[in-house]
Z-matrix of the N, CA and C atoms (Angstrom, degrees):
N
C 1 1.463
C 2 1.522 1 112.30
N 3 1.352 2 134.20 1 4.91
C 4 1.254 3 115.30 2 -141.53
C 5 1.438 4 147.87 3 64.68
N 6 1.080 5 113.27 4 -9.16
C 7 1.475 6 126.54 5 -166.79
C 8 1.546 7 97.46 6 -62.10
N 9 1.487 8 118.09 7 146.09
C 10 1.582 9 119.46 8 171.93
C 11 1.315 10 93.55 9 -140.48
N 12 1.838 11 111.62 10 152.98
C 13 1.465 12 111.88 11 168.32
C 14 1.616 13 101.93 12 -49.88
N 15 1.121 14 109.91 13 157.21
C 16 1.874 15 132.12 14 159.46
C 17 1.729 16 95.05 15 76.53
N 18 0.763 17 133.22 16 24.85
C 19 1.581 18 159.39 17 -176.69
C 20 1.519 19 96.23 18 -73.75
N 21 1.355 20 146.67 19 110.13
C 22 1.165 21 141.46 20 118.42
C 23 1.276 22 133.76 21 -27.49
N 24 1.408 23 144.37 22 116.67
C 25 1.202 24 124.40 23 -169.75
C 26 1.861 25 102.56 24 -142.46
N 27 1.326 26 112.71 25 142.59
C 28 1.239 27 105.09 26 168.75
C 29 1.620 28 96.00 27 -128.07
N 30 1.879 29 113.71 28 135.85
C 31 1.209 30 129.88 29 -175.52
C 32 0.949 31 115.81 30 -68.56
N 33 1.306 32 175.07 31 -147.67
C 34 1.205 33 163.02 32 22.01
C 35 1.276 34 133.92 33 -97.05
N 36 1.496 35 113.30 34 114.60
C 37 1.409 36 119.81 35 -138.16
C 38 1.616 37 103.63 36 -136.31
N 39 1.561 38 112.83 37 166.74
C 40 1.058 39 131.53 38 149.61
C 41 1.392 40 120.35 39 -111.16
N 42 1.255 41 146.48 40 96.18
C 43 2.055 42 134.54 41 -155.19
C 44 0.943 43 100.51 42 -99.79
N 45 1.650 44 136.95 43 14.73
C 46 1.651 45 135.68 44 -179.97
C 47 1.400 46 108.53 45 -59.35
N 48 1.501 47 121.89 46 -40.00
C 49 1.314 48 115.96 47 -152.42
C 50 1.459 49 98.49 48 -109.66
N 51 1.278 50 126.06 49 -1.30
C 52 1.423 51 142.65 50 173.37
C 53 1.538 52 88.64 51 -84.71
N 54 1.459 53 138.92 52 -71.62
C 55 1.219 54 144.73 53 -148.16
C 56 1.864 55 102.13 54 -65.37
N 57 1.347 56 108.48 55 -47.88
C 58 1.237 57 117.51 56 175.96
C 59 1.709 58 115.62 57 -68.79
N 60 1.093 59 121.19 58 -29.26
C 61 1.269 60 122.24 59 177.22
C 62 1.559 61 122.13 60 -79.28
N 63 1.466 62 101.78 61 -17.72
C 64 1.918 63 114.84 62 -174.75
C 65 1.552 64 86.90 63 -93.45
N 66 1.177 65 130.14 64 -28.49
C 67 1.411 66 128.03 65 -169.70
C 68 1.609 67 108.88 66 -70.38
N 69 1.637 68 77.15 67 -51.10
C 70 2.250 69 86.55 68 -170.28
C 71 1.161 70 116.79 69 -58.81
N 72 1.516 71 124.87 70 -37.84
C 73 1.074 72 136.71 71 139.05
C 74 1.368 73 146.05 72 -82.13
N 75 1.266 74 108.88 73 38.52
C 76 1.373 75 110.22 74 171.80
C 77 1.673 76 119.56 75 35.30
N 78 0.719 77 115.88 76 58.21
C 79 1.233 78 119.31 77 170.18
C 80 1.738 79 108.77 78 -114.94
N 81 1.552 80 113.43 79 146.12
C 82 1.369 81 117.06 80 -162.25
C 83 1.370 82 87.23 81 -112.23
N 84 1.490 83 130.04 82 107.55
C 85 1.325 84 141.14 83 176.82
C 86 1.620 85 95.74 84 177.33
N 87 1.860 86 92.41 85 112.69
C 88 1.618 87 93.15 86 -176.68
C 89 1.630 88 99.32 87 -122.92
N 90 1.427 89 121.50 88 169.77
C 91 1.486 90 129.97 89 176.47
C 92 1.350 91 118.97 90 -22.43
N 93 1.275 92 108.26 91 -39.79
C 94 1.431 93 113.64 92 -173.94
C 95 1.349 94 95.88 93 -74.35
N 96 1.327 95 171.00 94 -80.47
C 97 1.261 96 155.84 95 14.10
C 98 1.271 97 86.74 96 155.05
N 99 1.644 98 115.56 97 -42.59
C 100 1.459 99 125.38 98 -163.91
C 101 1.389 100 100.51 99 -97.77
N 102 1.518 101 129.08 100 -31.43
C 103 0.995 102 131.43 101 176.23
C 104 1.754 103 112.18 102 -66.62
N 105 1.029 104 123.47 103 -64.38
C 106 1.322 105 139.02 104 151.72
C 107 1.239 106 104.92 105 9.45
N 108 1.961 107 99.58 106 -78.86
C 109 1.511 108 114.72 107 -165.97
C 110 1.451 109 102.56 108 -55.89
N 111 1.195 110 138.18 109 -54.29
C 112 1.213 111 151.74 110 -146.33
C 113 2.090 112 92.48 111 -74.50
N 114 0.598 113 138.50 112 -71.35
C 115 1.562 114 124.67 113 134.65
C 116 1.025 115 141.60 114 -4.18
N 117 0.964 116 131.85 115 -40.05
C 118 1.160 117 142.92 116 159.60
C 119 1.482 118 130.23 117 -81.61
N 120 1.338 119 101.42 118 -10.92
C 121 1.493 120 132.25 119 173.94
C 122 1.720 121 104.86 120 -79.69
N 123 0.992 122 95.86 121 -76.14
C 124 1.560 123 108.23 122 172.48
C 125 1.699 124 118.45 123 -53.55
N 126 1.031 125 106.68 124 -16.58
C 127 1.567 126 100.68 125 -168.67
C 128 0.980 127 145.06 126 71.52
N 129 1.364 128 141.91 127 -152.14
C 130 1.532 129 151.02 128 -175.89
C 131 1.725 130 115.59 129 -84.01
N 132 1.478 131 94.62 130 -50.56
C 133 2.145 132 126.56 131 167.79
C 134 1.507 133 82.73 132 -70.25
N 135 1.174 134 141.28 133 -64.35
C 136 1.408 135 117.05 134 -150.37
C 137 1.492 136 135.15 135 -40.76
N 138 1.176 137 120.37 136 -156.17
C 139 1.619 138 120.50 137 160.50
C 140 1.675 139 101.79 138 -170.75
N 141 1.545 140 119.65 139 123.61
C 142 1.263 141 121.90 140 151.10
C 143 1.420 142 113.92 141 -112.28
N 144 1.622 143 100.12 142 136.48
C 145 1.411 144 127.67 143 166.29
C 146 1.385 145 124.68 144 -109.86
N 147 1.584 146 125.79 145 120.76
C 148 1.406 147 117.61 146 155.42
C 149 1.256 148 109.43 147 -91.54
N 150 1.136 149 127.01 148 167.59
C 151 1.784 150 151.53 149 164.69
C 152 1.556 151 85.03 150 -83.54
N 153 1.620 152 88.56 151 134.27
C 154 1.184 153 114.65 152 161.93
C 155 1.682 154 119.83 153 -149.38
N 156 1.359 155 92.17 154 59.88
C 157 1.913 156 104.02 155 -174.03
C 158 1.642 157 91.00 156 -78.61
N 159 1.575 158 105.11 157 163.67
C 160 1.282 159 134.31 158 -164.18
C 161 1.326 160 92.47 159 -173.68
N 162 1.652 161 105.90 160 114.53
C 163 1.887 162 107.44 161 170.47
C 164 1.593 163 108.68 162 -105.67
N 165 1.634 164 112.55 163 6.94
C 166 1.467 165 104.33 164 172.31
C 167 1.820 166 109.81 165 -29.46
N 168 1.821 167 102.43 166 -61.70
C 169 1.638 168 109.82 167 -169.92
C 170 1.316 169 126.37 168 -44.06
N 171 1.216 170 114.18 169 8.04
C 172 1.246 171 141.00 170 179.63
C 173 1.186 172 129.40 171 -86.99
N 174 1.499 173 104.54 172 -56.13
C 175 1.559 174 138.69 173 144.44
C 176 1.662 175 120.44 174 -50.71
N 177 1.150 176 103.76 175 11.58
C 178 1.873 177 99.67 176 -155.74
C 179 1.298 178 138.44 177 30.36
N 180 1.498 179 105.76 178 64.75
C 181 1.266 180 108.50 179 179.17
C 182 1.958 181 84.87 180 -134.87
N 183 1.816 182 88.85 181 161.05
C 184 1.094 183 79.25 182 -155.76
C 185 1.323 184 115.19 183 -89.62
N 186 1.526 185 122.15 184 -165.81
C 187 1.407 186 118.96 185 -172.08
C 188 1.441 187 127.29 186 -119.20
N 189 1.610 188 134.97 187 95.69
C 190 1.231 189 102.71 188 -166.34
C 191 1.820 190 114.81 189 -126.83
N 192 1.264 191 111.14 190 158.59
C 193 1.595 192 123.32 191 -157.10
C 194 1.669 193 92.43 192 -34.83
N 195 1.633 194 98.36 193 -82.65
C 196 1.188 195 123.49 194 -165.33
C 197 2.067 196 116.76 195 -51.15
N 198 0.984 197 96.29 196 -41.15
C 199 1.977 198 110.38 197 -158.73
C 200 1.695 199 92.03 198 -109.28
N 201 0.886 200 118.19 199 -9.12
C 202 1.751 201 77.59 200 -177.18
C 203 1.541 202 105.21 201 -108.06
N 204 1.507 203 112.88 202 145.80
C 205 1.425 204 100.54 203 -130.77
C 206 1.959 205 83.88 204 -96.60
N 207 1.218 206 109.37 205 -163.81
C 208 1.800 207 121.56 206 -165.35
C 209 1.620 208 81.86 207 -102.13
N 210 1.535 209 129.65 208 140.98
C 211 1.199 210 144.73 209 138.07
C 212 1.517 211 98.61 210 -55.41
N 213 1.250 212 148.49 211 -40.23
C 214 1.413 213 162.04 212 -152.43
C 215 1.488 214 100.89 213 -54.35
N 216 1.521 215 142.13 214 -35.64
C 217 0.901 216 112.24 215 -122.48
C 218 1.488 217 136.39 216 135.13
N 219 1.795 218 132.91 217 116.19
C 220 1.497 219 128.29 218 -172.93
C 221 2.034 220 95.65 219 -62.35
N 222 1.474 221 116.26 220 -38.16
C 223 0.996 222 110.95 221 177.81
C 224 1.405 223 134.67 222 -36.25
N 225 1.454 224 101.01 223 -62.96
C 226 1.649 225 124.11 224 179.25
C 227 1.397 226 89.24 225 -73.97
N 228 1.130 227 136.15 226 -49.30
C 229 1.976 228 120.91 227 -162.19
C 230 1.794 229 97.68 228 -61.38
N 231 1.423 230 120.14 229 -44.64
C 232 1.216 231 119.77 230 -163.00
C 233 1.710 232 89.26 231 -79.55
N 234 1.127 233 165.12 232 -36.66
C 235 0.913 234 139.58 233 148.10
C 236 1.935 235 145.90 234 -61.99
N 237 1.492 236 89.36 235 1.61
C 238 1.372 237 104.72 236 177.26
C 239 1.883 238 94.81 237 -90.53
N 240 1.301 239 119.48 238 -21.85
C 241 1.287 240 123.77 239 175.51
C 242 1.220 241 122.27 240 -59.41
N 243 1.460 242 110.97 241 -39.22
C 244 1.518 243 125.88 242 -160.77
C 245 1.664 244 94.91 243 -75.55
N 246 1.665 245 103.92 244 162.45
C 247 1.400 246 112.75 245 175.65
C 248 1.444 247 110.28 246 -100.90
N 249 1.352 248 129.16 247 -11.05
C 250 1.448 249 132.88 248 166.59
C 251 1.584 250 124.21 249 -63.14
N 252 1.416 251 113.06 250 5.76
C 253 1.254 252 137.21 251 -144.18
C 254 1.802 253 111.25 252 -126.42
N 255 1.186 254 110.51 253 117.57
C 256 1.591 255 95.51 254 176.46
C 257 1.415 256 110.22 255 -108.26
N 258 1.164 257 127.98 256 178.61
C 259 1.749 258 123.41 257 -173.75
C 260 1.802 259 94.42 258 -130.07
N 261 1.152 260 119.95 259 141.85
C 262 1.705 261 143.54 260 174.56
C 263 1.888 262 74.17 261 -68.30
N 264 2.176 263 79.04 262 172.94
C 265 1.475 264 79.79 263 -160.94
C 266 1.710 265 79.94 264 -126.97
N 267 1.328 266 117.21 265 33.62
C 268 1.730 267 106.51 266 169.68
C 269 1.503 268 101.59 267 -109.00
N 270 1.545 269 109.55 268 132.72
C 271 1.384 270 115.17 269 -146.83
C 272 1.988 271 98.32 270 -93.14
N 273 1.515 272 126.18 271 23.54
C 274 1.218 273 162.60 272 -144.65
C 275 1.504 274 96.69 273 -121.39
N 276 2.004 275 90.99 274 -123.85
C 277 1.201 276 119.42 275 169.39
C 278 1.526 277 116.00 276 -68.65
N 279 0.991 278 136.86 277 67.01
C 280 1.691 279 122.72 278 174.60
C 281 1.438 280 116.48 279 -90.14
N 282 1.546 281 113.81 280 174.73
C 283 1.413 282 106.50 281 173.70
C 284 1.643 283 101.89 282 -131.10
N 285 1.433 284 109.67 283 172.09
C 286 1.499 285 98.34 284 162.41
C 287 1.936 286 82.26 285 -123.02
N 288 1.929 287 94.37 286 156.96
C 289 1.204 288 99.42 287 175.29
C 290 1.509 289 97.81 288 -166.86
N 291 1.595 290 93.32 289 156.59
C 292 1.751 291 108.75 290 -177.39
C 293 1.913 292 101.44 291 -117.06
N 294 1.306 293 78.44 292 -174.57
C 295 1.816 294 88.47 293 169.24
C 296 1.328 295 100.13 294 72.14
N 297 1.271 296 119.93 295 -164.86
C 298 1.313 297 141.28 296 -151.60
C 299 1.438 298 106.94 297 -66.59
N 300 1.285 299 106.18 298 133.94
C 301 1.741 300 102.13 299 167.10
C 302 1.268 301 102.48 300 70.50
N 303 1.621 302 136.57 301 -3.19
C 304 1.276 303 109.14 302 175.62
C 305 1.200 304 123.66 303 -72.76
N 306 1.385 305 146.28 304 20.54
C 307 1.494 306 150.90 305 159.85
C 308 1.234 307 89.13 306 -76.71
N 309 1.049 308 136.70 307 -55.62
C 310 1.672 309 140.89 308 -149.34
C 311 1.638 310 84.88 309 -76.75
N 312 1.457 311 124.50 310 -65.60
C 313 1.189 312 99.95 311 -149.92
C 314 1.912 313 102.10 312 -93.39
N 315 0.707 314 106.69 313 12.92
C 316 1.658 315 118.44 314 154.18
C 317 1.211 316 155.18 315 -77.44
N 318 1.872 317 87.53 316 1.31
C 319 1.563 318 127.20 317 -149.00
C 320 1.310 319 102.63 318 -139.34
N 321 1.645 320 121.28 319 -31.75
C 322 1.427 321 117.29 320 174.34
C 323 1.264 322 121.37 321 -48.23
N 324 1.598 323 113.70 322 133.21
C 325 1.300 324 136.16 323 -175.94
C 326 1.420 325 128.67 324 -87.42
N 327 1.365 326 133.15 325 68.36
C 328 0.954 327 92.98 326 -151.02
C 329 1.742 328 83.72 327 -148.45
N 330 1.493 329 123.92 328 140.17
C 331 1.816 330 114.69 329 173.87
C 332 1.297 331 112.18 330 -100.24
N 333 1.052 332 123.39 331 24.00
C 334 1.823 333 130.42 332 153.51
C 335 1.002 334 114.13 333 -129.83
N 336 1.831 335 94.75 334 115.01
C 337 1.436 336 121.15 335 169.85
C 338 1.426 337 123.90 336 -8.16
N 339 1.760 338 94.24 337 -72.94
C 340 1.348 339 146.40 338 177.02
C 341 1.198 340 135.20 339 -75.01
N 342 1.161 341 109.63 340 26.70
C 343 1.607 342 118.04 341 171.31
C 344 1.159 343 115.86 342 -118.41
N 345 1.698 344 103.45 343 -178.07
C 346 1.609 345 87.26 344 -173.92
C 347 1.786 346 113.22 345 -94.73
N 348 1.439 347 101.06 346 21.04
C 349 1.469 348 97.04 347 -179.79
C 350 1.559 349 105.76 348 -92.73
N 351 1.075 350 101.81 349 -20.54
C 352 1.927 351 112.89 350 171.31
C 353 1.724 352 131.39 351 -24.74
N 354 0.545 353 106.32 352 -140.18
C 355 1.725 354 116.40 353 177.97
C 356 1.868 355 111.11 354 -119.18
N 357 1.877 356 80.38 355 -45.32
C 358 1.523 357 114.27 356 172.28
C 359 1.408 358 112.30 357 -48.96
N 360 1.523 359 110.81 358 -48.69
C 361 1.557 360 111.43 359 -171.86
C 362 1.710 361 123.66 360 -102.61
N 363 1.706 362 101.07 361 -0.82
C 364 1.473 363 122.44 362 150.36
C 365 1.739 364 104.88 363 -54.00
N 366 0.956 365 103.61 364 -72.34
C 367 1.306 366 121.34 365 -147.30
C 368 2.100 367 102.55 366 -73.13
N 369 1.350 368 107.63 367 -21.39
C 370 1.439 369 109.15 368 157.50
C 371 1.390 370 123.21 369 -79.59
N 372 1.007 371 123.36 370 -42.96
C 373 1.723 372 138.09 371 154.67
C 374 1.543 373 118.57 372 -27.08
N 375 1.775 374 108.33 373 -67.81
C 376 1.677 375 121.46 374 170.62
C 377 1.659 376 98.17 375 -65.29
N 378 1.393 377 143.02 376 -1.22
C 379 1.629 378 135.77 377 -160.40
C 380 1.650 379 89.34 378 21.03
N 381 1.317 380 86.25 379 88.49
C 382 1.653 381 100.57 380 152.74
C 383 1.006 382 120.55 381 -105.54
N 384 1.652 383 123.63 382 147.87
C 385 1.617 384 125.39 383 -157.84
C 386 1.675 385 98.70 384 -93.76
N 387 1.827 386 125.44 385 141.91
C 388 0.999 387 147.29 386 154.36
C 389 1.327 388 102.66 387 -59.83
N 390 1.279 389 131.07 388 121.64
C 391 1.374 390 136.57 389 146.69
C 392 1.696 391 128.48 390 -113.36
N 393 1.375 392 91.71 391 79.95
C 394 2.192 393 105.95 392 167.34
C 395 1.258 394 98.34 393 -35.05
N 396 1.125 395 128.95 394 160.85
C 397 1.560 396 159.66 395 133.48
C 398 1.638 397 121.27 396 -131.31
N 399 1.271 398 112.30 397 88.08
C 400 1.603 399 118.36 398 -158.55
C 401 1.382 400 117.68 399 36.83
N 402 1.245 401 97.72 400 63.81
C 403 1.863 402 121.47 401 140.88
C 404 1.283 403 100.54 402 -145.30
N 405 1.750 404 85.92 403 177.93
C 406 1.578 405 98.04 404 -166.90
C 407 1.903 406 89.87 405 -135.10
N 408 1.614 407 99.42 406 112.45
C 409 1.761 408 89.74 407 173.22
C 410 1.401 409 113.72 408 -5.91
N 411 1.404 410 103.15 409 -85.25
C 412 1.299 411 113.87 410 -131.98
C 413 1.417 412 129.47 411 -85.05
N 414 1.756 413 102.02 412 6.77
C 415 1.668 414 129.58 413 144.75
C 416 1.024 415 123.59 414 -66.46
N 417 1.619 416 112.42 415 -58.12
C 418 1.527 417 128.59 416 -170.82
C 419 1.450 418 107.46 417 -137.77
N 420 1.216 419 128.92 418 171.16
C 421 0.987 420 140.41 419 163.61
C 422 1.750 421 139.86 420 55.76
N 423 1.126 422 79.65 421 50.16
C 424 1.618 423 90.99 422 -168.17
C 425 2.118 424 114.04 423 -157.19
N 426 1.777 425 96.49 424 70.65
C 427 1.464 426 93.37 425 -166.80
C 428 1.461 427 128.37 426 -73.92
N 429 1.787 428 99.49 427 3.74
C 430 1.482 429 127.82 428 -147.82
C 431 1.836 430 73.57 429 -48.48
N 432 1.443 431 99.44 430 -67.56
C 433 1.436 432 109.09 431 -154.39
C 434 1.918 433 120.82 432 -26.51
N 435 1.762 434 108.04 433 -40.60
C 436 1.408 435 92.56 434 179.37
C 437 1.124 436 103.29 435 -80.20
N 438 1.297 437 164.88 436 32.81
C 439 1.624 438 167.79 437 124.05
C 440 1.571 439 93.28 438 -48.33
N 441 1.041 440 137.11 439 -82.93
C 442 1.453 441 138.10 440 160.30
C 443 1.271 442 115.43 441 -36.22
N 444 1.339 443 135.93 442 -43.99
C 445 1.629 444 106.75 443 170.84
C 446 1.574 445 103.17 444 -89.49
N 447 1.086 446 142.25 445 -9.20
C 448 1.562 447 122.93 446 143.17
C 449 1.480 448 128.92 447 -31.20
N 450 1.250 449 84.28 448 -56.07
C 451 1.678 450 99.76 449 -169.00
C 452 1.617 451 116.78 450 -68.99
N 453 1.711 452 98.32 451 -33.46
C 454 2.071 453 95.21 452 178.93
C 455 1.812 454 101.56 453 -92.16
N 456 1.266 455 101.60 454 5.34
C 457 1.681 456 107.10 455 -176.11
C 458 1.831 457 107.43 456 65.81
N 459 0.818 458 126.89 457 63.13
C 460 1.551 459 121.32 458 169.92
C 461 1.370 460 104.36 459 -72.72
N 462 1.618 461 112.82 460 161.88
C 463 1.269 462 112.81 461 -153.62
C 464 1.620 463 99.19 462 -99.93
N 465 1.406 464 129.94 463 2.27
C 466 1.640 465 126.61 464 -171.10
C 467 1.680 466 95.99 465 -105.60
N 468 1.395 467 114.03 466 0.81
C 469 1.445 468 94.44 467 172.62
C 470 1.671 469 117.17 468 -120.01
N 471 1.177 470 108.49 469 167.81
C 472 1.647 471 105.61 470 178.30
C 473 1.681 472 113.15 471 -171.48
N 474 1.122 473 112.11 472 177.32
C 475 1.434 474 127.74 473 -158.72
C 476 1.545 475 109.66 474 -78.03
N 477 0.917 476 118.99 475 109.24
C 478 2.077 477 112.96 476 165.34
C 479 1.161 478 109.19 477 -106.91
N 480 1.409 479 117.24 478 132.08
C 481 1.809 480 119.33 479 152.31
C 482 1.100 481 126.82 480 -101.41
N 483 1.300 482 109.28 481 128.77
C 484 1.216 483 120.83 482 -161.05
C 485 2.125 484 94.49 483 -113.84
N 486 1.661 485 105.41 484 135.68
C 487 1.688 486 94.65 485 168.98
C 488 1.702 487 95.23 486 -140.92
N 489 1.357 488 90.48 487 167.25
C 490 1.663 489 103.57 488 -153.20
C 491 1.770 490 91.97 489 -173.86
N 492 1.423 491 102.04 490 164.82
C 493 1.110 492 118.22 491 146.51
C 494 1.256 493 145.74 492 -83.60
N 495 1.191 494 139.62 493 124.04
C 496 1.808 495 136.35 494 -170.29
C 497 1.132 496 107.43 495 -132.65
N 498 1.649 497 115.11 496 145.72
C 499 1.444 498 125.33 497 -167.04
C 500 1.444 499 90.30 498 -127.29
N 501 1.464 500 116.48 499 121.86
C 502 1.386 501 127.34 500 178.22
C 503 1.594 502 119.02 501 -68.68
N 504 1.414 503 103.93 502 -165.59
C 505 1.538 504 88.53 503 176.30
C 506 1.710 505 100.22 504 -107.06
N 507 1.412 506 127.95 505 28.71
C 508 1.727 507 119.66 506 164.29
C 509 1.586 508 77.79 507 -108.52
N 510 1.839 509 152.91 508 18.89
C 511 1.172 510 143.26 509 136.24
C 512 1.771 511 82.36 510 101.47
N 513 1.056 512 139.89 511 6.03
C 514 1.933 513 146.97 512 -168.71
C 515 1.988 514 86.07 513 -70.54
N 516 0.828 515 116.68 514 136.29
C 517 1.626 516 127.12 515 175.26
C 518 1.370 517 113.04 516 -118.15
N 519 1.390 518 120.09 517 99.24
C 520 1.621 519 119.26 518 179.65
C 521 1.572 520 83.99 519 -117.67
């Protein structure tokens, strides 16, 4: 894959055909297992991130650290599970992530998605590597791009506020 220790990585996956294939063949290697590896790849310096967006907050319903689950994915949910794992604090686009700096980047402040103070614009800064697992960018999974049309201002995009309630991960509800 490319993967190198101190490797930034953000997951973004489909695990259907992974899940079905450990099944058909019986093989005992589950998400977690894969998550693991992928960790272990990267190392100690590294950093893995899944996506864990949820546009309920959108809908006004509310948002919380721990329970509200990733639209993303069995991937990202089974790692939003784990306790090695921290969650972004935009109740939107969030991520969960381990390794290096994840206090720091677990902690960024910031109420646009899409800026470069984001998670989004962390993670372009370190050139952290995209890693598909049955997707294809440029269908799904790849939001880098409106960070870039933010930034040159194109004229089909623009700002929404969205307010809601969110329960952090010390469980504090603003």
């Amino acid at each position: 894959l490319g993967l190198r220790s101190g490797d930034k990585i953000i997951v973004t996956s489909d695990a259907l055909i992974i899940l079905i294939y450990l099944k058909k063949n019986k093989i005992k290697y589950t998400l977690n297992n894969l998550i693991d590896d992928l960790i272990k790849i990267v190392g100690k310096k590294g950093k893995t991130l899944f996506p864990t967006f949820n546009w309920d907050f959108c809908k006004g319903n509310d948002y919380h650290y721990k329970t509200t689950e990733s639209f993303c994915g069995t991937l990202s949910n089974t790692a939003l599970k784990r306790n090695d794992f921290l969650r972004t604090k935009n109740p939107i686009y969030s991520f969960v992530v381990t390794g290096k700096d994840m206090q720091f980047i677990s902690n960024l402040e910031h109420e646009d998605c899409f800026s470069l103070n984001s998670p989004f614009g962390y993670l372009i800064s370190k050139k952290a590597k995209n890693l598909f697992i049955d997707l294809h960018y440029r269908s799904r999974g790849f939001p880098f791009v409106h960070v870039v049309e933010q930034e040159v201002g194109v004229s089909y995009r623009y700002k929404k506020n969205f307010t809601g309630f969110c329960t952090d991960k010390d469980k504090k509800k603003t």
